[in-house]
N, C-alpha and C positions, 0 to 999 in steps of 0.2 A: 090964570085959568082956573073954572070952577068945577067940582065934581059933587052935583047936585049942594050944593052948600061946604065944601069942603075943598081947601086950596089943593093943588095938582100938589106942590112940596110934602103937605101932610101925606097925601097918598104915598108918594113916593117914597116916603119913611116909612110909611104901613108894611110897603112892597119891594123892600131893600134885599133883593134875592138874585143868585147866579150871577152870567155874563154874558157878555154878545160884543163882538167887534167888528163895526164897518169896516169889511175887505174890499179893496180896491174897485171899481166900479167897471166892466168888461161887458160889450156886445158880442164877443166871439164868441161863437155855440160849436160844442164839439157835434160831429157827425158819425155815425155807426149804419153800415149799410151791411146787406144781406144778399148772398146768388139767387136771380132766378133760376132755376133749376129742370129742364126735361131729363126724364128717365123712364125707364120700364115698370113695368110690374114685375114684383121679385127680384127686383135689382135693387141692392144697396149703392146709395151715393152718400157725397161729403156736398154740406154747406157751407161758406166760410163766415162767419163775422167778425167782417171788421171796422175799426175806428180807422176810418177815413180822413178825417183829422181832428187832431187836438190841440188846437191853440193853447191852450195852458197845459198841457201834458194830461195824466193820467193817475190818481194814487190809486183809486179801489171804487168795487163797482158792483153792483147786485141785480142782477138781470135774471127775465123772464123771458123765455122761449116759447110757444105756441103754438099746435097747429090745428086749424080751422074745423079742417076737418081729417079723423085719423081714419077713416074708413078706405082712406086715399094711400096716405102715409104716416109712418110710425115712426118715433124717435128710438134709436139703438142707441148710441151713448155719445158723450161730449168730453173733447181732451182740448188743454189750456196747448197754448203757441208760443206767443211772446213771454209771458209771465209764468213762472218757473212753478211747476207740477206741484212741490211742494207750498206754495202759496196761492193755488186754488183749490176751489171745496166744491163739490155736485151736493148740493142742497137736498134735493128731491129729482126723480126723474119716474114719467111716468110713457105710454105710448102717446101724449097730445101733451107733454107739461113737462120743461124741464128749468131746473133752478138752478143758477151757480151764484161764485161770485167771488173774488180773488184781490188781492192787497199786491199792489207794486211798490215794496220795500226794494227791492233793486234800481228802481225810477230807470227801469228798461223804456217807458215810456216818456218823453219832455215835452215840453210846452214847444210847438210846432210840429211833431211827428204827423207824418199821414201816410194811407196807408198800412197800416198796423195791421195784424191778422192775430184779432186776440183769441180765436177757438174756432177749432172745425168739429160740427154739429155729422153724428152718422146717423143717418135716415135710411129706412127701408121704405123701396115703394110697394104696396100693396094692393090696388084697384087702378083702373082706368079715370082719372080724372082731376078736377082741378082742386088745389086746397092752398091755403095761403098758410104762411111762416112768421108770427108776427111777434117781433121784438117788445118787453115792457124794461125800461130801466128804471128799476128799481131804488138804485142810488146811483149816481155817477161825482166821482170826488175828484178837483181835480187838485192839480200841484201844490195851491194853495189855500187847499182845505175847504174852497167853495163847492157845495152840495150845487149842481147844474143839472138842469134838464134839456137833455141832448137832443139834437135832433135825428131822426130815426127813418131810414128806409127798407120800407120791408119787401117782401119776396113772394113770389109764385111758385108753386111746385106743379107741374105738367107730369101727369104719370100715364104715358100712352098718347097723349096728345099734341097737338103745334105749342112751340116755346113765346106766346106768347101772350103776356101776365094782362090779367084783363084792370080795366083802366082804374079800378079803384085801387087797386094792389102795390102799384110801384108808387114812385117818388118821393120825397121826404115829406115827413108828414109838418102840416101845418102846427106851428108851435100856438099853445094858446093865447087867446086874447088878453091883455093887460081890463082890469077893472072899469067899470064907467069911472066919470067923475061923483065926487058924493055930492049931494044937492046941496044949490047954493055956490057951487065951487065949478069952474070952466077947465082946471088943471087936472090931467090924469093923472091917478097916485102911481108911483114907481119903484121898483124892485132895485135897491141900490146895491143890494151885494147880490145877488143873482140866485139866490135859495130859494124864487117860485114865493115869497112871501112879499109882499107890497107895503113895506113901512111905514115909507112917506106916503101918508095919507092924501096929505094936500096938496101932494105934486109940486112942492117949493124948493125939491133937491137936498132938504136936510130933515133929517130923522130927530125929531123932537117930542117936546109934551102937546105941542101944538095939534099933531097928528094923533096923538092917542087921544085928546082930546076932542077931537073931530069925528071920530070912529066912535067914541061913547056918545055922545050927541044924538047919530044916528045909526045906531044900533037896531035898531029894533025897523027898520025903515024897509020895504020889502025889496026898493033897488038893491039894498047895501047887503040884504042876507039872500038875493040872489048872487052875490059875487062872494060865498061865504069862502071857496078852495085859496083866493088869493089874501085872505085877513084870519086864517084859521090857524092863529101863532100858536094855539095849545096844541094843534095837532088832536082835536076830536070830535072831528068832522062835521062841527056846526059852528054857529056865530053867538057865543054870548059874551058878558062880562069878564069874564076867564081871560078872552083871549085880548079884550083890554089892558088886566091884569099883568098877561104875556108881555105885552106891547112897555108895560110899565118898566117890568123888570129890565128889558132890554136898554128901556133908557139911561135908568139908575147909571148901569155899571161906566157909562159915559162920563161921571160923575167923581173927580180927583179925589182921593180920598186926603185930607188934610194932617199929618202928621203934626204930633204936637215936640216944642222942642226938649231935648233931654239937658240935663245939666251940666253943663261945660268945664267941671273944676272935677268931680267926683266919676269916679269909673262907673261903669254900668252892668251888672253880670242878669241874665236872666233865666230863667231852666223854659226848655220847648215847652207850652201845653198842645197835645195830641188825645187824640182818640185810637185804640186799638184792639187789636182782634186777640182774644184770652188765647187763641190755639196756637198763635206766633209769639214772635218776639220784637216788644215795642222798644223803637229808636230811638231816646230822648238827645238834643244837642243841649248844652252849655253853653250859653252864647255870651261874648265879651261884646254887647252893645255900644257901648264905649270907651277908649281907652287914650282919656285926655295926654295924658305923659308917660304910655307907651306902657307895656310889662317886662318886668324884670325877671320876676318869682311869684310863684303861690301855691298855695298846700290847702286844700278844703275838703272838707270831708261831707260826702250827700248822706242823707238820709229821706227815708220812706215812712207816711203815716197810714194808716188805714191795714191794719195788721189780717195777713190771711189774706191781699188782694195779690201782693206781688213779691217778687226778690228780685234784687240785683245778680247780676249772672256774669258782668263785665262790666269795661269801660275801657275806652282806646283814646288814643290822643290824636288829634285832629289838626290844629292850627302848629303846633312844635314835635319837634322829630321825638323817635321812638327813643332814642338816645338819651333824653333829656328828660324823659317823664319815667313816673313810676308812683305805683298802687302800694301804697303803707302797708293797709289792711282792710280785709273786705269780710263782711258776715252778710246774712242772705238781706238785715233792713238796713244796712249803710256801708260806703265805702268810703275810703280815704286814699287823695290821690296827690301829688302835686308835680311841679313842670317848672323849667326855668328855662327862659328864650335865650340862650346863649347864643342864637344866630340871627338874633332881631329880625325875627321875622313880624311882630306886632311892635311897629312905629308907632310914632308920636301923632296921636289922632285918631289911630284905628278903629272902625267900628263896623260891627254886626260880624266878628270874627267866632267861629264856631274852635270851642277850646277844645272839649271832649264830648265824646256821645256814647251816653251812658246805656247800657242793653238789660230792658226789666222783661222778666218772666213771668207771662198773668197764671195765676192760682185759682182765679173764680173772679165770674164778673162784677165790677166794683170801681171806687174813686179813688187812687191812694194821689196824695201829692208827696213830690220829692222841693224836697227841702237844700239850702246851701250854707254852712257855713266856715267861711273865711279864716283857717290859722295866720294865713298869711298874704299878701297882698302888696306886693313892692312894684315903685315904678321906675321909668328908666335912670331915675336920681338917685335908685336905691332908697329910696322915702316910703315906709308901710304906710297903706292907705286904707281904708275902709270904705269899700266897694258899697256901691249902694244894692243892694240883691231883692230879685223878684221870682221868687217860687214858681214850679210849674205845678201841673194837673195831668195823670192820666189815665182817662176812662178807658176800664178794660169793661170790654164787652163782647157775647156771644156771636162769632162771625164765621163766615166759610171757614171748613177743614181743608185739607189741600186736593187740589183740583190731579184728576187723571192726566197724567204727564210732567208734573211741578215741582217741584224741590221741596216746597211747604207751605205753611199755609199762607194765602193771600194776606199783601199790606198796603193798608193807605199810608204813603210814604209824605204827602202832606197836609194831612189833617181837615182832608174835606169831606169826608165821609164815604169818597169811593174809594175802593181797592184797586191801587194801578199796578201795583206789582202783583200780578197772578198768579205767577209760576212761585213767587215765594222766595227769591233770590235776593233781595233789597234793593232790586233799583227798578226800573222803567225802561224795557227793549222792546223791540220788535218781538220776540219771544214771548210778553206778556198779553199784546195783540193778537198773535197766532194763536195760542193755549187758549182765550177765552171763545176767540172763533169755534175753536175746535173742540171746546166742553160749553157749546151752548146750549145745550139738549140737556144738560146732567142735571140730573138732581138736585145737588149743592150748589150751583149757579143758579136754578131756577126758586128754588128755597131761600136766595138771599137775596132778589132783584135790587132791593135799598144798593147795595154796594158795588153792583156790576154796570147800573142805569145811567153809563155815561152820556148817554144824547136825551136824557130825561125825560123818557117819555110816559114810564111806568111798565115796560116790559125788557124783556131782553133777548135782541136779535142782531144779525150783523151789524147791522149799522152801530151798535156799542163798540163792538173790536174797531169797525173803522174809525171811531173817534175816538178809541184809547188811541188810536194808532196816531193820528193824529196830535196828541199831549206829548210826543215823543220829539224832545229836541235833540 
């Protein structure tokens, strides 16, 4: 395949960026329906909305409430049902506008529920006559992390008059049409993981370069950029080479990464490289990569270059009991530490085993690398060896202070440049999903979008929390 004189490979190197994983392929559309409603004028009533079914369950969801007309009726407030008070949030609410949206980390909700009654809406009526209630879903996520567009039945509201929803009003609404075909081509393109985005260009059932190839072709073609909402993979809200681009990187990650082999005779020790936040405290691991004939013993002592970026603060032992290790001596640019596996817990063979993890305290943003070297080194023959060692790096750099309700400050716990741990604890929970939810408005969240933008879009809204939530195994 060619991109105007340039092979689709080259691009593809160009464009060697993020990830995307074909999820399972599903025609079940979940359903959410709404009460029609008669009442008085001056009487307060309840609507209910509910998920009527959900084939894949339910994780989290961003909805918009609507009424037509408020001169009729008014929204008074909105409480969650199934999904626990604590894990929904009212967005905004206004007399015609109400916003929520709420994380099923208790998965109250499973794949075949129907039925459901995820929130009762409290409306006042206020005049004689007819206004409609209409649903926008925002996000709907379901069990396995496919972004769905449900389908939607919305409501009447009779204030004074016969309960009877006039014909545009009820029933589910039509979902939208799939794309034409692209010219030259008799096959519809198709939505293979159900995200409302149309991959397969060419309608052949597999998502390739073929297809992103077919979309640059005719790009510019007025059929193809009237169907821009089903090929607008940058998500901004037009059709250009971008969303080629888009279409590219998705493929890449398709793409095995090739490991080269390590050397079978000689150990292998490496120090993590990371990137971290100056206001926390960066984790580096020690990793035993390989461990052709096992560890006996070893004593090394780290040190740090790049003077005034960092100190050492600690180090714990990882792979061997606390029993069995111990810190010689530590000053703020090196420490000395060594371990002996007396419970052979690293066999003959071992590898990518995490020794110790060392904890540096950034002083000002900077490169320092941590350095290894080796007093000692024995294998399970008792035979000193000389480990083959490979340095790390760690960029301390200016990042979130600690978010309102967090223990500290935010950490990218694997070195991708987002911040998953929010709260500041050193790991990745459900807590770190809630807390960003619920400081998405703050200042220091919005001041640092680079590190909170996990559905990359270039801003920061729920749908981040629902996808940290999502990175949560």
């Amino acid at each position: 395949m060619k991109f105007i004189g340039l092979s689709f490979r080259f691009i593809l190197a160009l464009f060697l960026l993020w990830g995307f994983n074909i999820i399972g392929f599903s025609q079940a559309i979940p359903l959410l329906t709404l009460d029609n409603v008669q009442a008085n004028p001056g009487e307060p009533f309840q609507v209910s909305l509910t998920l009527a079914s959900a084939p894949e369950g339910l994780q989290q969801y961003l909805f918009t409430l609507s009424l037509t007309d408020p001169s009729i009726a008014t929204f008074a407030s909105i409480e969650s049902v199934t999904i626990a008070s604590d894990l929904f949030q009212l967005v905004s609410l206004s007399d015609s506008l109400i916003e929520f949206r709420a994380l099923d980390l208790n998965n109250d909700i499973r794949p075949g529920s129907e039925n459901i009654v995820l929130a009762l809406v409290q409306i006042n009526g206020v005049a004689e006559g007819q206004t409609e209630i209409i649903l926008e879903a925002n996000a709907f996520v379901d069990d396995r992390g496919v972004k769905i567009d449900p389908q939607i039945q919305n409501a009447q509201i009779n204030i004074g008059g016969s309960n009877q929803p006039s014909p545009d009003s009820g029933g589910i609404q039509p979902i939208s049409n799939a794309p034409k075909p692209l010219p030259g081509r008799s096959n519809l393109p198709q939505d293979l993981d159900g995200d409302g985005l149309f991959e397969d260009v060419n309608g052949d059932g597999v998502f390739n370069e073929d297809d992103a190839t077919l979309l640059f072709n005719h790009l510019n073609e007025d059929s193809v950029q009237a169907d821009v909402v089903f090929f607008d993979f940058d998500q901004d809200g037009q059709l250009t080479f971008e969303d080629v681009n888009a279409m590219i990187r998705l493929i890449v990650d398709t793409n095995p990464v090739v490991e080269l082999p390590v050397d079978q005779d000689v150990p292998q020790i490496r120090v993590q490289s990371i990137r971290a936040n100056v206001e926390g405290i960066a984790l580096v691991d020690v990793i035993l990569t390989s461990a052709p004939q096992g560890l006996e013993r070893y004593d090394v002592r780290v040190s740090l270059t790049g003077p005034g970026v960092a100190q050492i603060i600690g180090v714990r032992s990882v792979a061997l009991g606390v029993d069995f290790f111990e810190v010689i001596e530590q000053r703020d640019t090196d420490i000395r530490f060594r371990g002996a596996d007396l419970e052979n817990r690293i066999g003959v063979g071992g590898q990518d085993i995490v020794l110790a993890q060392l904890q540096l305290q950034g002083s000002m943003p900077g490169l320092v690398q941590v350095e290894l070297n080796f007093e000692l080194f024995s294998n399970d023959d008792s035979q000193a060896v000389a480990p083959v060692v490979t340095p790390g790096e760690v960029d301390f750099f200016q990042g979130p202070t600690t978010l309102e309700g967090g223990f500290g400050a935010p950490n990218d716990l694997d070195g991708d440049g987002l911040f998953e741990d929010v709260n500041g604890d050193g790991e990745l929970t459900e807590a770190d999903a809630l807390l960003l939810s619920f400081n998405i408005d703050a200042a220091n969240v919005l001041n640092n979008v680079e590190f909170f933008d996990f559905n990359d879009d270039g801003q920061i809204t729920f749908a981040d929390a629902m996808r940290l939530n999502d990175l949560i195994i």
